[in-house]
Every structure is written in structure tokens, then in C-alpha cells.
C-alpha positions in Angstrom: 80.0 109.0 42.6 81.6 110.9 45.5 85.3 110.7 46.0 85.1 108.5 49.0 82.6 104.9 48.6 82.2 105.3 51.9 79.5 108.0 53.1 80.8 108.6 57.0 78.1 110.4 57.0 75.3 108.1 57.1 77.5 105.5 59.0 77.2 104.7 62.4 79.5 102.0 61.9 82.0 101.2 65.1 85.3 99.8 63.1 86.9 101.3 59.9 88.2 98.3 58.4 87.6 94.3 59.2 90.2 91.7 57.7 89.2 88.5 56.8 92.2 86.1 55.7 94.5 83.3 56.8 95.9 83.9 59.9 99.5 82.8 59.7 103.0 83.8 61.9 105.6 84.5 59.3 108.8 83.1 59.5 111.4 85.4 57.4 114.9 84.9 56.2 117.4 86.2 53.8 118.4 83.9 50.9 119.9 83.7 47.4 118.5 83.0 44.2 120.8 79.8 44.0 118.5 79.0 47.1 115.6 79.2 45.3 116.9 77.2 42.6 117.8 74.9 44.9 114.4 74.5 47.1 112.7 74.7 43.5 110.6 77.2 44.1 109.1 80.4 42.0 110.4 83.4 42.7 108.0 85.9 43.9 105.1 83.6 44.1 103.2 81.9 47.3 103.2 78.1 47.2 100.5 76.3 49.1 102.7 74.0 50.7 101.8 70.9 53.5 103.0 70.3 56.6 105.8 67.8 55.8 107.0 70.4 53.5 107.5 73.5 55.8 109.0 71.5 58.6 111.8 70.4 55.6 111.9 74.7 54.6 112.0 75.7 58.2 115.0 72.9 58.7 117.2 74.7 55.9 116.9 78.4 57.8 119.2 79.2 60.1 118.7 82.9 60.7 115.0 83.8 60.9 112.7 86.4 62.1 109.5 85.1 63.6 106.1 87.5 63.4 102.0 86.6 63.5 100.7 87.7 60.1 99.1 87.0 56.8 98.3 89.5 54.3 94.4 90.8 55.9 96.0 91.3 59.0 99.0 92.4 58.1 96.8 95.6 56.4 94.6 95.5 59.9 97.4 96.1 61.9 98.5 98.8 59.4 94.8 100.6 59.8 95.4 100.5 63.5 99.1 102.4 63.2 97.4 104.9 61.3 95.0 106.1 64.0 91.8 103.4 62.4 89.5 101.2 64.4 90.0 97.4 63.3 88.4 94.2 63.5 89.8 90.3 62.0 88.3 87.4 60.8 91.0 84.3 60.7 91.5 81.2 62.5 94.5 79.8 64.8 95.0 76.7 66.6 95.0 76.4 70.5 98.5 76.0 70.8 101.7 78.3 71.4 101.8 80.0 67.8 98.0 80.8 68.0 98.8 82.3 71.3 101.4 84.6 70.1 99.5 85.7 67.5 96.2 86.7 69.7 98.7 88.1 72.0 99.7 90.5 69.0 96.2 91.1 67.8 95.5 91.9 72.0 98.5 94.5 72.3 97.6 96.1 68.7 94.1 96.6 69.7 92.8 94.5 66.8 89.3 92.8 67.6 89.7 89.2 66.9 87.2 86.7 68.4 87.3 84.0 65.9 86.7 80.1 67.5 90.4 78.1 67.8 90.5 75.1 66.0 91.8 72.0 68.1 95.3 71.9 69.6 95.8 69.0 67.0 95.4 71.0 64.4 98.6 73.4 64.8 98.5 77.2 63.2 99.6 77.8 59.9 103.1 79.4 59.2 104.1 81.2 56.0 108.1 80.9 55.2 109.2 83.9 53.3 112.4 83.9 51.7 113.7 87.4 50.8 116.0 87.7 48.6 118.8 90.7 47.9 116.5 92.6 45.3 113.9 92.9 48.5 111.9 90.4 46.3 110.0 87.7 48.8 108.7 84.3 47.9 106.1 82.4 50.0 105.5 79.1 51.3 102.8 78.5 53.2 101.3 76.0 55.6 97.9 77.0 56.2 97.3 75.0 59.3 94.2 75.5 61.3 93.4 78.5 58.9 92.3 75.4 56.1 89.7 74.7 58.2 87.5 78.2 58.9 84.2 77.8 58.1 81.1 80.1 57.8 80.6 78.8 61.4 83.1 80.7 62.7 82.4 84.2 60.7 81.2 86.5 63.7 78.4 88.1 61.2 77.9 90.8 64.0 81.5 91.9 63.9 81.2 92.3 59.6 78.2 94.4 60.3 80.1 96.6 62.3 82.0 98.1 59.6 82.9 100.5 57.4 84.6 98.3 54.9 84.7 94.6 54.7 88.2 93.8 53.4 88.7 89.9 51.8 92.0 88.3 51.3 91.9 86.4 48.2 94.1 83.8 49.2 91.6 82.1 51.3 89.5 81.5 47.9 91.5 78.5 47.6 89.9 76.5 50.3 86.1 75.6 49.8 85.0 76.2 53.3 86.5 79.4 53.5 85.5 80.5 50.3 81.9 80.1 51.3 82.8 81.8 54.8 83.7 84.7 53.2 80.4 84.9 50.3 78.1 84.8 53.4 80.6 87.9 55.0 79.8 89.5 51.8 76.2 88.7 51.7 75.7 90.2 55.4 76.3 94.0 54.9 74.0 96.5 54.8 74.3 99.5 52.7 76.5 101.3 55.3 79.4 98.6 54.5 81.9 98.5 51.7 83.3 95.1 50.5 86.9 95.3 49.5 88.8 92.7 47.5 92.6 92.1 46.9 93.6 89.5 44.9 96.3 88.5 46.2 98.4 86.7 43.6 98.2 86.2 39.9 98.6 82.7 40.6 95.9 82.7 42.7 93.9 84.4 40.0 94.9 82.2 37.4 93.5 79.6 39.7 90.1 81.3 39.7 89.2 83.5 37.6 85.9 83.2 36.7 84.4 82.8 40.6 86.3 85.4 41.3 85.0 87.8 38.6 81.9 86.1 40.1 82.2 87.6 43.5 83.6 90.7 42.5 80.6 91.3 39.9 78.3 90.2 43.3 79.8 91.5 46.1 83.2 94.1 45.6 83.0 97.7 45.7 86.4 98.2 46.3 89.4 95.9 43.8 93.1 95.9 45.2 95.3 94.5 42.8 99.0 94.4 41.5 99.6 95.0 37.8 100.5 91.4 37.4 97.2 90.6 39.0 94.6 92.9 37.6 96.0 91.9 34.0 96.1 88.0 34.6 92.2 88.8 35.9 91.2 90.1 33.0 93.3 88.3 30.5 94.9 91.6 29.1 98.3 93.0 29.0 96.6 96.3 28.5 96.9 97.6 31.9 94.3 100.8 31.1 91.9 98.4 29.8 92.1 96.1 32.3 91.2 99.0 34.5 88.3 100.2 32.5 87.1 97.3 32.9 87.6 96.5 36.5 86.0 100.6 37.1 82.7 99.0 35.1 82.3 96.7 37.4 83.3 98.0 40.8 83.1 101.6 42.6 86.8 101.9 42.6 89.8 100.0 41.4 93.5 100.0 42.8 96.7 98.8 41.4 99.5 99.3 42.4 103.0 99.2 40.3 105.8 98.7 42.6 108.4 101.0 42.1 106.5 103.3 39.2 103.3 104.1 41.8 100.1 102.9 41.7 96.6 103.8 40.1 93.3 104.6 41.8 90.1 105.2 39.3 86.7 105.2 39.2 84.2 105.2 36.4 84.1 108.9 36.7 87.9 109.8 37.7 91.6 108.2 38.1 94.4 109.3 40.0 97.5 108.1 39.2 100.3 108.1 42.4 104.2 108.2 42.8 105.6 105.6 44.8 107.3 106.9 47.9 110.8 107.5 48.1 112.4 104.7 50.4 116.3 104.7 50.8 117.2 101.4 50.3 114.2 98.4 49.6 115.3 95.7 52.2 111.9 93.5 51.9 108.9 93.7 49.6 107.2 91.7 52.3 103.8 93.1 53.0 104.1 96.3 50.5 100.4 95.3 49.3 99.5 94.7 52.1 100.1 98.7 54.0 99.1 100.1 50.8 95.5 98.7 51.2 96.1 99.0 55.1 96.6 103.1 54.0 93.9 103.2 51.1 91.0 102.0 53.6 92.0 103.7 56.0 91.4 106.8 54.0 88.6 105.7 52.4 86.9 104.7 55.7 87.5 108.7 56.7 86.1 109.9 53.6 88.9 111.1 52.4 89.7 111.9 48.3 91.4 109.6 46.2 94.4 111.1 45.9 95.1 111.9 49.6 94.1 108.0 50.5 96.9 106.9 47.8 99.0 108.8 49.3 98.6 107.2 52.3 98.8 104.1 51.0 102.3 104.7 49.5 103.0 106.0 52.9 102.5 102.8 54.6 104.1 100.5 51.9 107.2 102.5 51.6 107.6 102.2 55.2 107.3 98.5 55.5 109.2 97.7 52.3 112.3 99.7 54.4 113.2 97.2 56.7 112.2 92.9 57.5 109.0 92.2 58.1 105.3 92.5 56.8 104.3 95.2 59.7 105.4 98.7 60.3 107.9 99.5 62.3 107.6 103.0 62.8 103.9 104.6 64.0 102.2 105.3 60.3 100.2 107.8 62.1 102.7 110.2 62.6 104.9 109.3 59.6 101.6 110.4 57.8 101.1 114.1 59.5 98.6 116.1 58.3 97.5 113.2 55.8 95.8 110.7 58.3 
């Protein structure tokens, strides 16, 4: 195996990286532990919540900062900063949030043609409550995102890229789940199917179709150490990814403070986290680091230099509120993008 799963040079594909995920605008605010407590929620996890629910969280913020997100695009967006070509896959309602967030996708040059659902059915929102420690804890509404269907999958778009990048959030709702196994079943060899899972909760949830797809469809694994270890029912992380590597091309996890991990059957590369002054929000960290990894990968770069990037990007965004960068990752990057 090459350093790169992508061969650029057989490729005549048009976009580097295409999200697929729930498309959400993110509604962020600073809060206490004792809130926590006091909304009973997990900290650190993402709560699939209704829309009764939410309208009670949103009722109890009075600061907030309002942004169209979700983790896939958050890591689109991040592709674009860097200099990459980007496509998403997610589903809004025909109403004022939906606008805002195709007005973002417009301005940031993002390709996103996916059918609105009904005006009735209103976007979906994800409350994150960030806490002192930078920590954030998610609660989201999905909205019209619940309802994408393989329907709505623009199968020309997926074949139009270099990598294929799935959210593993949206394995919680049947329709989508299926959306995104006929994504996977569309590439050709010229396409790379990336995976992040997401959540450990989310794994716990499902494991075994997940190890199903991945064994199926994944080249590329993005995980957390939390994540890769609940996946493979270990609290061996080096086993965990031996055994990811034996069933994948390439597996990354990344380890918060302490750097991340990038290995294939036939090397690993193990990555400091970037030096970042002051951690004000953990909100989207994952998320830039894939956004950086792709991006590299969908160059052809070697491991280490797209891990780099990747650290890049999520030290950045973990610097200030908000799941998007801030600052153009491009030149923050230099010679490395």
C-alpha cells in the first residue's frame, strides 16, 4: 500500500471530499456543570432529543451563538479553508434556518443540492453547551435531516469524488442509514469511503452494522479513542487499532490533548497535538481533523504530513466558539496544504 489510499493519479475525479451527514445550525452557549446536572444531561455526549425538548433547552440560553453545521459539514467546510474542492449530502427544511444554512454552504463554495423537505417539517438544530474545560455536550433535534432518504442521495455528485466521507450519526435513522449504504455502494474504484464514528454512544448503539459497513464499504476509519475502543470492545487502544488496520486501508484516532494515531497494515504514525494557547471549545475538533486528514489524503500526500494537517485544523477550531474555523486553514497550514 502507498502512503496515500487515494491514487490522484488515476483520478479524474472533480471534488476532494463529499460529506454526507445531518445538516443541523448549531446553537452554542457557555454553561456550568451544575447546568448540566441540572438539565440532566451527560457530559460530553450527543442526545437525540425531540422537538418539545429543544424548544425547553433553547428557553434556558440566554447568551448564544447561532452557526449552520453538523459534524460532515462542519469537516466540508474545513476541506474548502484549506484550498480543497467539496461537495454535501444533508437535508434542510424550506424554511428560514434551511436558508441560512444553504446561504453558508453558497458563500463557502460547498456543492449542496440535496431536495428540501416541507416547510412543515422545520431544520434540525443541535444545542451545544460548552462548558469551562472547553468540553461540549450535544442535544440535538434532527428535524428535516430524520427524514433523508436514498431518494434524495444525488448518486452523480458521490461519483464525483475522491473520498466519500459518512457521518456516523445519521446511522441512527433507518432511512438514512440505507441512504448512505447505497452512497457507499455507488463508487467506483477511483473513490474512497471514509467513516467517522462519531460517538461511542452511537457505537454502543451499533456495533455490529456498523462493523458491517465498515467490513463492506470503509477504506478510511476516523475515530476517538473512546470510540475505536467501545467498537471493538477493547481497552487496548493498539489492539483495537490492529484490528481496525485488518479491516480497512487506514485507521485514525485521535487522542485529544496527547495527538492522534494514523496506521495502516503496513505503517503507523503517531502525531503531537498542536499547541493551542488556551482550549475555549472542543466543538468540532473531530471534525477539522478529518476536514485536514482528507484533505491530504485527497492530494496524495503521506501520512504524516496529512496528520499534521489535521492537527492543524482542530487546534485552530478548538481556540475559539464554534465548530468552523475562523482563521483561513490554508494559510495557517503554509507549505503543508
Amino acid at each position: 500500500m502507498s502512503n496515500s489510499v487515494v491514487d490522484t493519479d488515476k483520478s479524474d475525479k472533480q471534488l476532494d471530499v463529499v460529506g454526507f451527514g445531518n445538516a443541523l445550525v448549531d446553537v452554542l452557549s457557555h454553561q456550568n456543570d451544575e447546568f448540566l446536572e441540572r438539565i440532566n444531561v451527560t457530559k460530553g455526549a450527543m442526545h437525540l432529543i425531540d422537538n418539545e425538548r429543544s424548544a425547553e433547552l433553547y428557553s434556558l440560553i440566554a447568551e448564544r451563538k447561532t452557526v449552520s453545521g453538523g459534524s460532515a459539514a462542519n469537516t466540508v467546510i474545513g476541506v474548502g479553508s484549506l484550498g480543497g474542492s467539496a461537495g454535501y449530502i444533508g437535508r434542510v427544511a424550506d424554511d428560514d434556518l434551511g436558508d441560512i444554512f444553504a446561504k453558508d454552504m453558497a458563500e463557502l463554495k460547498i456543492f449542496h443540492n440535496t431536495p428540501r423537505a416541507p416547510r412543515h417539517d422545520s431544520t434540525g438544530r443541535c444545542l451545544i453547551f460548552v462548558t469551562p474545560d472547553g468540553e461540549r455536550t450535544l442535544n440535538t433535534f434532527l428535524g428535516a435531516s430524520n427524514g433523508l432518504t436514498t431518494s434524495d442521495v444525488d448518486l452523480a455528485l458521490v461519483q464525483r469524488a475522491k473520498i466519500l466521507f459518512l457521518e456516523g450519526y445519521l446511522w441512527d435513522l433507518p432511512g438514512a442509514k440505507k441512504a448512505m449504504e447505497a452512497a457507499a455502494s455507488a463508487v467506483d474504484l477511483n473513490t474512497k469511503v471514509a467513516l467517522t464514528l462519531s460517538d461511542s454512544f452511537c457505537v454502543d448503539r451499533h456495533r455490529d452494522s456498523f462493523l458491517n459497513l465498515i467490513s463492506d464499504h470503509v477504506d478510511v476509519l476516523l475515530a476517538n479513542d473512546h470510540e475505536i475502543l467501545s467498537l471493538f470492545e477493547t481497552e487496548n487502544l493498539n489492539l483495537a487499532i490492529q484490528r481496525a488496520t485488518s479491516i480497512v486501508s487506514l485507521a485514525s484516532v485521535t487522542k485529544g490533548p496527547t495527538g492522534s494515531v494514523i496506521a495502516s497494515n503496513s505503517e503507523t504514525v503517531s502525531l503531537e497535538a498542536a499547541n493551542v494557547r488556551e482550549v475555549v471549545d472542543k466543538t468540532g475538533a473531530g471534525d477539522l481533523y478529518a476536514a485536514g486528514l482528507l484533505y491530504g489524503l485527497a492530494q496524495g500526500y503521506e501520512l504524516e504530513r496529512c496528520g499534521k494537517l489535521g492537527a492543524i485544523a482542530a487546534g485552530e477550531v478548538i481556540s475559539h466558539m464554534g465548530p468552523r474555523p475562523e482563521t483561513n486553514l490554508r494559510q495557517l497550514a503554509g507549505d503543508l496544504a
